[in-house]
N, C-alpha and C positions, 0 to 999 in steps of 0.2 A: 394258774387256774384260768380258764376259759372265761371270757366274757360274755355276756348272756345276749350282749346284742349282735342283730344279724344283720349285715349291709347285703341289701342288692343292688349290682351293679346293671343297668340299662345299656348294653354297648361296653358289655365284658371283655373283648378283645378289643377295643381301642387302645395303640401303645401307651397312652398317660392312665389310661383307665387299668388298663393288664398289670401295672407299675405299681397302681396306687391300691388293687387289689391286694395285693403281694405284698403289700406293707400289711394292711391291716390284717392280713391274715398271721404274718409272724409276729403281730404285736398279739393273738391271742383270740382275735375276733373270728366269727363267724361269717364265712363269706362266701356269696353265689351270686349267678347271676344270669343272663342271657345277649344272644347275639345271633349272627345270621349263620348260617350254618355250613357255610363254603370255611373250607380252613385253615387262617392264616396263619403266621409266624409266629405269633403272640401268644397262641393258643396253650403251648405243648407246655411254658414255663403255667401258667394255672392248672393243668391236668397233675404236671408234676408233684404239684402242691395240695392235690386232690378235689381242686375246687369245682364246685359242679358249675357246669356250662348250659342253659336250656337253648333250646328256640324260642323267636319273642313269643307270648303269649299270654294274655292280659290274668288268663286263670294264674299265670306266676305269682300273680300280687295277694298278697294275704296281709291281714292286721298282724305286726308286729315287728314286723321290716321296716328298716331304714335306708331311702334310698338312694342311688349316688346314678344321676342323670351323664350318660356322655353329651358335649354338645354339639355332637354330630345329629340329635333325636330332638324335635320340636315335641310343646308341651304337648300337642295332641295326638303323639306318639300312644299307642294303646295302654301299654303298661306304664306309661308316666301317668295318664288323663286317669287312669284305676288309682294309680295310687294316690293322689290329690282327693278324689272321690271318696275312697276312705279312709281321707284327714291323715295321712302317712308324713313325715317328715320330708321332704323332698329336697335334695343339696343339686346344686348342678355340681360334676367335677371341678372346678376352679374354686369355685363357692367353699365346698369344704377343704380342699387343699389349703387353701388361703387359713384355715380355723387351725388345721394340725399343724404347721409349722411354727405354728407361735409355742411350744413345745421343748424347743431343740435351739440351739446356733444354726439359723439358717442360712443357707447361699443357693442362690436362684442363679439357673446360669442362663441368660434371655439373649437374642439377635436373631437379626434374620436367618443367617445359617450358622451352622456350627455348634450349636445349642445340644445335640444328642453327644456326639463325639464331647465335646470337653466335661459334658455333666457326666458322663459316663467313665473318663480319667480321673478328673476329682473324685467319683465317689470312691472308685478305687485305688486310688491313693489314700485318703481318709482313711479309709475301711482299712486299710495295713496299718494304722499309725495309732487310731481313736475307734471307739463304738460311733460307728456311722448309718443312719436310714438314709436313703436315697429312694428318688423316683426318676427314671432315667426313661427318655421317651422311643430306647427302641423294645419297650416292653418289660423292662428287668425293672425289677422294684426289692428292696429288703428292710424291712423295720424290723432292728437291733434292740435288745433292749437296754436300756439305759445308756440309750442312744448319748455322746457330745452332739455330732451331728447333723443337721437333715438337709443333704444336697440336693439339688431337683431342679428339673428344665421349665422356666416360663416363657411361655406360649403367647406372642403378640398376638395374634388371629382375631380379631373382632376383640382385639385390647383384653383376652379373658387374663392375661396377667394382672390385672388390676384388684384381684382380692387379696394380691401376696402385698405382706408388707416384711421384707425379707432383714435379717443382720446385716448381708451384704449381700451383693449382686456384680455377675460376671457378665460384661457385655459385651460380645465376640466384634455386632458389627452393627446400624442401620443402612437399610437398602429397602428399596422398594419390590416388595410381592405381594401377593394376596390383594389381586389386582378387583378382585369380585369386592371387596373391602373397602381398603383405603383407597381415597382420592387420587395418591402421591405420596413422590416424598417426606413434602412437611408431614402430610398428616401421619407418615409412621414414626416421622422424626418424633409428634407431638405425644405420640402413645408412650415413647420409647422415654420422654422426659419426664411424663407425668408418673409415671410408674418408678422413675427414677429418686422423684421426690418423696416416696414410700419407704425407700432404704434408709434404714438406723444408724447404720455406724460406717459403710463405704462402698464405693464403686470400682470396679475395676476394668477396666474399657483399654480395647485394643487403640495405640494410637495413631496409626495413618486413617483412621476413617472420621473424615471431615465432619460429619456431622456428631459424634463423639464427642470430638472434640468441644461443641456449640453447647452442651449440656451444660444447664441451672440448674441446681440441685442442693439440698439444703446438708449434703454431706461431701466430706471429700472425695475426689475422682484421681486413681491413679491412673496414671496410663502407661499401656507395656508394649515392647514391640521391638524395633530394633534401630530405632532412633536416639538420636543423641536428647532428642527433648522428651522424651521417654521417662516415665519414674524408674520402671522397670525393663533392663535394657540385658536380650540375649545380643552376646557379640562371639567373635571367631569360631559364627557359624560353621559346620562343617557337615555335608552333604553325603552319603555315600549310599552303595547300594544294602545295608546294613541298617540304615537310620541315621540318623544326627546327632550332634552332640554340639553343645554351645556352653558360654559360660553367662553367668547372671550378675546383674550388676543392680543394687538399689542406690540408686544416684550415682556415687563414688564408693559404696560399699560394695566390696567384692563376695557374693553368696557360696559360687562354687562353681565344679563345670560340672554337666546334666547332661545326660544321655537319654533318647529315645528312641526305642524300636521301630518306630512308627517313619511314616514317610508324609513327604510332602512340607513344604512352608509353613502352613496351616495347624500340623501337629507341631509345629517349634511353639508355634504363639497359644495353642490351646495351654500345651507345658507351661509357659512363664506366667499365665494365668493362672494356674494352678499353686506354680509356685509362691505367686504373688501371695494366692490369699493364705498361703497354708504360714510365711512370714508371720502377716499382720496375727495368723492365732497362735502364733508362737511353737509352732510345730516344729519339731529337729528337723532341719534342712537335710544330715544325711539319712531320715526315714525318706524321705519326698525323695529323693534323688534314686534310694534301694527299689520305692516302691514302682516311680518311672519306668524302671527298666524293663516289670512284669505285667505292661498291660499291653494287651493284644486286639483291643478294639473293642465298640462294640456290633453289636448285629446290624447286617446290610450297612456297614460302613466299609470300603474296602477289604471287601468278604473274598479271599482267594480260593480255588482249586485250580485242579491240574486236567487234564482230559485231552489222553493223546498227547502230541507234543504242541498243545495249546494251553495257554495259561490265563484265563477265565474269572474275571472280577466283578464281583455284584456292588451296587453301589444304588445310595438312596438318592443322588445328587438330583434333584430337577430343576435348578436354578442355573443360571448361566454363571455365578458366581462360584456355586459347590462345582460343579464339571469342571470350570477350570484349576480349583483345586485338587479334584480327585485324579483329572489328567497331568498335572503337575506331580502328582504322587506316583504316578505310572510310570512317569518316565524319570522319578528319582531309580526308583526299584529296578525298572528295565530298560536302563539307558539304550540296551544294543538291539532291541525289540520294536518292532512297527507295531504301535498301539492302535486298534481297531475302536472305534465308539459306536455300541447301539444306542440308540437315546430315545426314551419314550415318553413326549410331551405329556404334562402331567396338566390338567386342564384348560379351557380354550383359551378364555381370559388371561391367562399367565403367558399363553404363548404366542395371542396375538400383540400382548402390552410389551414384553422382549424379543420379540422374533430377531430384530437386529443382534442383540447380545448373546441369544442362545446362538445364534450362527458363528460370530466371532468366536464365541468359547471352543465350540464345539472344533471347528475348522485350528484347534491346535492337536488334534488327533491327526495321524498320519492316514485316516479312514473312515468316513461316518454312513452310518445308515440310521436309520428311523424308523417306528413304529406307528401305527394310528394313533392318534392321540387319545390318549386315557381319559374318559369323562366320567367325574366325580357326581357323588346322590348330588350335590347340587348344580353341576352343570351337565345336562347330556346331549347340547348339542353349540355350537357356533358358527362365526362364517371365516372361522381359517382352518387350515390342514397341515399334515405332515408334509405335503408336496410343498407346500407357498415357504415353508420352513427350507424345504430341503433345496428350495429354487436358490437360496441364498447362499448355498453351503459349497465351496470352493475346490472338497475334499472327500465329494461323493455325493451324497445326501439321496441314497436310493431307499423307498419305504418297502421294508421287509415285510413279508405276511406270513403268520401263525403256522400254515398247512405248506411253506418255501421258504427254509431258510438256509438253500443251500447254496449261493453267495458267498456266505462267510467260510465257502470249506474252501474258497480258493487261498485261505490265507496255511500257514503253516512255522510252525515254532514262533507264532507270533502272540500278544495279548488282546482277547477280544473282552472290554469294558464296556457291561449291560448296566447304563444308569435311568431313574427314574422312582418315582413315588408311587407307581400304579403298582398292576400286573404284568412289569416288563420280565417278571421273573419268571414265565410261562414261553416266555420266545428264550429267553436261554435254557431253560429243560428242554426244550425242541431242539434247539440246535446241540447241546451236549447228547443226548441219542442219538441225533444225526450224525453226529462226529463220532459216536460210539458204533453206530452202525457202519460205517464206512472203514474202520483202522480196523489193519488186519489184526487180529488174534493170533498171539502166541503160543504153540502149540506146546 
């Protein structure tokens, strides 16, 4: 039976927002909402589901709506400021997140990066094994019913993880971003702890990252990786152009050996986190090991196609941290291939506080170019560039433009990797017709 209440969503295609739509609506509820009208990635999983979409506009707000605020929209966003107006319920998304998990067995997967990728592996793994809801931040969302249960990505950002108080918690890494924000490192250390001290029953934390390791916390803290002081220890890694495969060790208990599709370092340790938690819920290790083998990502994370005799990677990466992961993963897959990198700084603040780091990463590509740097609703200008970037860059660092991207056609049977958080996904639709337009046709 249908629920009689109706959420609207403020900022309907934001990915935590698109996710948590999508739950409530398979949990039964009634669900619409509005957003800007350019059309993202996010969009096509709500239309699917037949959710109405509007343009913002304050006449949207009526008595009887409950609303779910994205916090990219201040309160005196139009249709927020209407619905306040007429005494409407008003949740910001984290706000009510933090209410539905208390629901289910929950596991939050938080860090600075890696947070989409593994919340997106767990759910799908769970989802083979138990009744699983998830909210996954490249947009996918499902509330199951009679969900065991509700996996989901928290969000450091101005600390909005602070209303989950989760079962357990997966913590990939701390590092310093969200440079418009925190101070520094302590201060993400400090977010990263106190939200730590919110988990019920454990934590599960990658172990080479130092500050990890520093965590007070009033539950126990495993940590996984590929150390001997490790709880959870993948060993006789093994690397190919295929995927990985390792064996898992809890202390001196031997788990099994696991196999993943996926490429790169980064997917080994999301795995043994996975694996970790799926142990402590007493989950048949070989469902977790069957279901490993069938996941294939998820959206804008090492996104492949083919075009021409070029081989073409979308990727969300805009940390110097993800790039060197995602180029690590480039060149597991395509040892014999000269990996090209477009990188499209993702706001000013971020790229003038790493410009050092973003160049080291980058400059492990055998090629870099650059985009303008993307400026977000809340930064739209600064006093650094794509050039002061690319001035540091060892291994090219030429700023590509929208209307020329024909540069990159000197390259051939090679991999050109388009990373970033913006719209770098507009100079690779350009350059795939450009490269479409130039290969000859087979008659």
């Amino acid at each position: 039976m249908k629920n009689d209440t109706v959420y609207y969503f403020v900022g309907i295609k934001g990915s935590g927002m698109s996710a948590l739509a999508l739950v409530l609506h398979d949990k039964g509820y009634q669900v619409e909402g509005s957003d800007i009208d350019q059309y993202t990635f996010t969009q096509r999983g709500l239309e699917k589901a037949g959710i109405s979409i509007y343009s913002f506009d304050p006449e949207n707000i009526h008595d009887g709506l409950t609303v779910i605020a994205g916090n990219s929209f201040p309160d005196s966003h139009p249709e927020i400021d209407k619905a306040r107006k007429l005494g409407l319920k008003v949740y910001r998304y984290h706000e009510f997140l933090g209410e539905l998990i208390n629901e289910y067995t929950s596991i939050a997967v938080a860090g600075a990066h890696g947070k989409t990728s593994t919340t997106g592996l767990l759910a799908h793994v769970l989802s083979g094994v138990a009744p699983t809801s998830y909210l996954v931040g490249d947009g996918s969302g499902r509330g199951t019913v009679d969900s065991r249960f509700f996996v989901f990505e928290a969000d450091e950002y101005r600390r909005h993880f602070m209303p989950y108080h989760p079962d357990y918690a997966i913590m990939t890494n701390i590092d310093f971003d969200h440079p418009d924000y925190y101070s520094g490192i302590d201060d993400v250390f400090s977010a990263f702890e106190a939200f730590g001290k919110q988990v019920k029953k454990g934590i599960f934390a990658w172990g080479d990252d130092e500050n990890l390791r520093k965590l007070d916390v009033d539950v126990p803290v495993y940590y996984y990786g590929t150390s001997e002081r490790d709880d959870f220890q993948a060993r006789d890694i093994k690397r190919s152009t295929k995927g990985s495969t390792f064996d898992v060790y809890y202390h001196d208990e031997f788990l099994g050996n696991f196999e993943t599709p996926l490429f790169g370092k980064h997917n080994i340790l999301n795995s043994l986190a996975v694996i970790a938690v799926s142990y402590f819920e007493k989950v048949d290790l070989d469902e977790i090991r069957r279901e490993l083998l069938t996941f294939s990502g998820v959206k804008r994370r090492f996104s492949e196609k083919t075009v021409a005799d070029m081989t073409i990677i979308d990727d969300y990466a805009h940390h110097p941290s993800e790039i060197k992961a995602t180029l690590d993963a480039a060149r597991q897959k395509y040892p014999d291939k000269e990996i090209v990198a477009v990188f499209q700084p993702h706001t000013f603040t971020r790229t003038i506080a790493l410009l050092d780091d973003f160049a080291k990463s980058l400059n492990l590509a055998d090629q870099v170019y650059l985009t303008d740097i993307f400026s977000s609703a809340r930064e739209k200008s600064g006093s650094v560039s794509s050039a002061d970037l690319g001035a540091k860059i060892v291994k090219g660092g030429s700023v590509l433009k929208l209307d020329n991207m024909s540069p990159l056609l000197d390259y051939h049977n090679a991999v050109v990797v388009f990373m970033g958080a913006g719209d770098v996904q507009k100079y690779e639709q350009a350059y795939e017709k450009l490269l479409s337009d130039v290969t000859p046709k087979n008659n």
